[in-house]
N, C-alpha and C positions, 0 to 999 in steps of 0.2 A: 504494500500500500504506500511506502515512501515516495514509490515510482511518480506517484500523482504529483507529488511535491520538489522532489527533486529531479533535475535534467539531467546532472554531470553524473556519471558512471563512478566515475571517483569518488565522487562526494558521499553518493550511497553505499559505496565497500565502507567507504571511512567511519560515516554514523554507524552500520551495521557491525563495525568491530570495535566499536568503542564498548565499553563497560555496559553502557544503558542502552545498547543499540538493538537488544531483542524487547525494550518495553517503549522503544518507541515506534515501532511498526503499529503496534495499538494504538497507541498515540495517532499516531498520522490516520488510521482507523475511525476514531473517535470525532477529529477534528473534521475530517470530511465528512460523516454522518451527520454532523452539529451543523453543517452548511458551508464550513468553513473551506473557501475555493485556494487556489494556490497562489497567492502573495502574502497573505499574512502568518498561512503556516509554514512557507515556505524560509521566512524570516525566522521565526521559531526554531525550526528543522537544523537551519545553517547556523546557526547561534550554540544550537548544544554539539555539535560536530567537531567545533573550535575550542568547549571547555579545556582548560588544562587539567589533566586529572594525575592525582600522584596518592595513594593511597597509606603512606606515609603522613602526607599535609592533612589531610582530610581526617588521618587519627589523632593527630597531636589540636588539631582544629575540635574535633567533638570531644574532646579530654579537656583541654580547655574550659571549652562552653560548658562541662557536666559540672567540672568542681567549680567553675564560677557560681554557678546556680543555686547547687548545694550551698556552698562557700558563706555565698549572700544570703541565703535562704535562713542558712542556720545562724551565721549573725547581725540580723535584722530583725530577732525575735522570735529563735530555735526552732520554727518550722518552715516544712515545704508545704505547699498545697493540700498534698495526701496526708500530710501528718496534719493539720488545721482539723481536716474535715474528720479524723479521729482522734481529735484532740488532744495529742501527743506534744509534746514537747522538748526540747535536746536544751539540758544545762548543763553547767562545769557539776561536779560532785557535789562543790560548797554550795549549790542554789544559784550561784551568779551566771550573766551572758555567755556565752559561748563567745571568744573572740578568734581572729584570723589563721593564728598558730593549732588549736586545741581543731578547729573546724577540718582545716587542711590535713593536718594528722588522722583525724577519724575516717576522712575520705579517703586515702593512703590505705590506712589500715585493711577499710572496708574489702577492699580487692585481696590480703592477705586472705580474712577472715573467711571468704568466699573459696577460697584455694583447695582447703581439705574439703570437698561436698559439700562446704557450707557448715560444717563442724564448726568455725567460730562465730555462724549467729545462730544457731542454735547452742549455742553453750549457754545461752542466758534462760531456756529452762532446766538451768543444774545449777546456776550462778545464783549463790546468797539474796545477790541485788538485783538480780535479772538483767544484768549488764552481759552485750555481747563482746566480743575479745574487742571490737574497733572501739567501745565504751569503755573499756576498763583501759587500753592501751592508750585512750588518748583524755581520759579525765574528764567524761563527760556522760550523762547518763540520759536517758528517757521515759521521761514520766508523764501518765493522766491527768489533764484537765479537770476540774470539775465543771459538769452542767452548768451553763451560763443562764 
């Protein structure tokens, strides 16, 4: 279906061996069913052809963005979204914020803890305090809300 969109022979081996070249035959599929004629997907088409891709960039890129998230998440007032909505919350041990060091370290960690089957989050139902190994290793724990 690219065919519709694309002219040069070259250009369609090149989309078709790029990383995302078997979802965008859909794509070009989709866009023509929706009505879309050939200049505008055609622009589309030649545009993802040309991405730089290095899958390298693109891990240290969403590694990045996950513990930024986290990062912010937990010291802006110890939760993430999913933790709000069950009311959870990440503090130091002593009750105080989570700040930048303690945050970063429990994100680190978390990827250890995940290593063994996931043996260091579940350690926290065998753990006195119910703290998973990335909570006890990085001085920070999780605790209930009460009903607002």
């Amino acid at each position: 279906m690219l065919e519709l969109f694309i002219d040069s022979e070259f250009k369609l081996r090149q989309l078709r061996s790029c990383p995302v070249g078997e979802h965008l035959d859909g794509f070009a599929k989709r866009l023509h069913s929706a009505g879309y004629r050939r200049r505008p997907a055609q622009l589309i088409l030649r545009g993802a052809a040309h991405l730089p891709y290095n899958a390298q960039v693109l891990g240290a890129l969403l590694l990045a963005a996950t513990t930024l998230f986290f990062g912010l998440s937990w010291t802006r007032g110890g939760q993430t979204p999913g933790m709000r909505a069950w009311r959870l919350q990440l503090r130091r041990t002593d009750g105080g914020p989570v700040r930048w060091p303690a945050a970063l370290s429990r994100f680190a960690f978390a990827f250890l803890a995940w290593l063994p089957l996931g043996a260091g989050v579940l350690w926290c139902a065998i753990d006195a305090r119910r703290r998973a190994w990335h909570d006890a290793l990085s001085g920070t724990e999780v605790v209930l809300l009460p009903r607002s």
